[in-house]
Each structure stands twice: as structure tokens, then as C-alpha cells.
N, C-alpha and C positions, 0 to 999 in steps of 0.2 A: 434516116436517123437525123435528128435536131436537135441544138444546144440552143438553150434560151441565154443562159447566162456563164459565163467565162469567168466568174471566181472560184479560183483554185483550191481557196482554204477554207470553202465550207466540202461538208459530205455530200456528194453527189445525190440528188432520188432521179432512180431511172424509172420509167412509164415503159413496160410494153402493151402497146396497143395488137390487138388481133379482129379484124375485122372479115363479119358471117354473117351475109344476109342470106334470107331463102329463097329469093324469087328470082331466081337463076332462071332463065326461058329453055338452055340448051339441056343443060343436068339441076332438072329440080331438086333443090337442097343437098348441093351438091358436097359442103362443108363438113357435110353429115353421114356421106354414102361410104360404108365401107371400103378399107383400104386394108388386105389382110388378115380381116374378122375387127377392125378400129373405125371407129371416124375417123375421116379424113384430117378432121380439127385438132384430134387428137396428137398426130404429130407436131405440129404446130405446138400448144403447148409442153409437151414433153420437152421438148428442145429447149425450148424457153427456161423449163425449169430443170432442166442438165447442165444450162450453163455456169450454173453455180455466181448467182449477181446479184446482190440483192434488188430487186425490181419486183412494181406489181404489173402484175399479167390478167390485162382487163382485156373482155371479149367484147365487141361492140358488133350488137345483133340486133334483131328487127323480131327473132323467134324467142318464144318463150320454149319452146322444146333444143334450140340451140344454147339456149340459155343454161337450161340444165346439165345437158350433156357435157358444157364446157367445165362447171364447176364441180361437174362428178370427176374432172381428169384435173382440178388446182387452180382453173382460172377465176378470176372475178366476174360476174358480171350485173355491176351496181347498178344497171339500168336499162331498157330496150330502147335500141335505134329506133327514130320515128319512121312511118314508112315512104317520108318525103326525102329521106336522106340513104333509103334503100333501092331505090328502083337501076334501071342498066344502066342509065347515062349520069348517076352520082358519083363526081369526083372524088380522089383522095381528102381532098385539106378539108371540104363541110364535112365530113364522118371525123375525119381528125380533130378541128375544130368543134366538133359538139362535146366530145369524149372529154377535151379538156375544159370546154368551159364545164360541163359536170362538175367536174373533177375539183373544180377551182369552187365554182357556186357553191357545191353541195359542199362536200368535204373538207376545203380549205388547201388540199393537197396543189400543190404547186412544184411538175418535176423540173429537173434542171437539163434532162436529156429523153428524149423519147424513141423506141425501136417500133418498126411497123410491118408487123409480122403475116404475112398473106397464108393463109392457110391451107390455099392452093398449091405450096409449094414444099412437099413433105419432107423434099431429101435436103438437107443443109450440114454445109461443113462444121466441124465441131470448132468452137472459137469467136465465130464470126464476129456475136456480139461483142463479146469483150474485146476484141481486136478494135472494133470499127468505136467505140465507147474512147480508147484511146488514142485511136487517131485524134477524133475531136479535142478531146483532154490537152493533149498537147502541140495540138498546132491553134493558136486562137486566130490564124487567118480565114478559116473555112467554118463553115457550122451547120454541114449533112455529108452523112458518106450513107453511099447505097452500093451494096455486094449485088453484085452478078453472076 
């Protein structure tokens, strides 16, 4: 998680980012494969949207069938990953970096904090976000915390 900007007395907009690509080599579409009779993606957003924050919960995908599935479970997804910025060896920050500049170009949307939600990771404590939101909040020494 990222804090662009450290003024306290505007209203915070949080960005969760959820990043699903499909060209997984080991588990093809893997984002997608059942987990319990659910997409795997599916946890992912639920969580997101149990945390009670207000945030948008965009999915940045390369699939158009990821695409759908995400928005039938609440998330966004205002645009498909190119598939230069989807293959194995694509870093975090260019998928995160495209997400926003969208965000910004298209929309205007400019958050103040961003969560970066791997969808591979189904089991998460309840809190986290809003915990790790207010560490940032109020320490303006620091500006990412990442849970483990």
C-alpha cells in the first residue's frame, strides 16, 4: 500500500488494485479456477468488499472472461491489461503504473492511497486494510506498509 499525498484534512479515495492475468504457464487461468465451487478472484474481492472502506475495487486483467467474472462478484474493471504488461516476467509497479495512469487520463480519478490485492492469496485477516490505511494515516514518516 501507497500514500501519494499526506494532507490530513482532505477525505481520503482509496484505489484497490486486483491484479489477473491468464497466462499463467503452471495453472492456466489460474485467478479463475475454482476454489470451493468460487473463483479463486472471488475471495479477493469479497474481502475487499467486507472491509467496509469506502474504495474502488478495480481488477486489472489482460481477460475479457476475467473481466466479467470480476464484475459479476463488485469489482471494476474499466479496462483490459495490454498483453505487454501481462506475461511471467511483468513487475508489480508497470501493471500498477498503467492502472493509474488510466485512472488519472481517463477518469480524472486521482487516489490518495492505494491496496494491492493479489488474488492468489484467498485467506486474509479481517482488518488488515483499514489497519495498514492507518498506519499510513498517521505516521507521515513512512508511505507503504505491506502485511504478511
Amino acid at each position: 500500500m501507497v500514500t501519494f499525498k499526506k494532507n490530513n484534512n482532505l477525505k481520503k479515495k482509496i484505489l484497490i488494485i486486483i491484479p489477473a492475468r491468464s497466462g499463467s504457464k503452471r495453472i492456466p487461468n489460474k485467478n479463475i479456477k475454482l476454489l470451493n465451487n468460487k473463483p479463486l478472484i472471488y475471495y479477493t474481492i469479497k474481502y475487499a468488499l467486507k472491509e467496509k472502506i469506502k474504495a474502488r475495487i478495480v481488477v486489472s486483467t489482460d481477460s475479457k472472461k476475467i473481466a466479467n467474472i470480476a464484475r459479476d462478484f463488485g469489482a471494476e474493471t474499466p479496462f483490459l491489461r495490454p498483453k505487454n504488461l501481462s506475461a511471467d516476467q511483468t513487475l508489480d509497479f508497470p501493471v500498477i503504473n498503467h492502472c493509474l495512469d488510466y485512472l488519472e487520463k481517463v477518469e480524472k480519478f486521482y487516489p490518495d492511497f492505494f491496496v494491492y490485492l493479489r488474488p492468489t492469496q484467498p485467506i486474509r485477516i479481517k482488518g488488515e486494510i483499514k489497519k495498514s490505511i492507518n498506519i499510513l494515516k498517521n505516521n507521515i514518516k513512512i508511505d507503504s506498509v505491506r502485511t504478511i
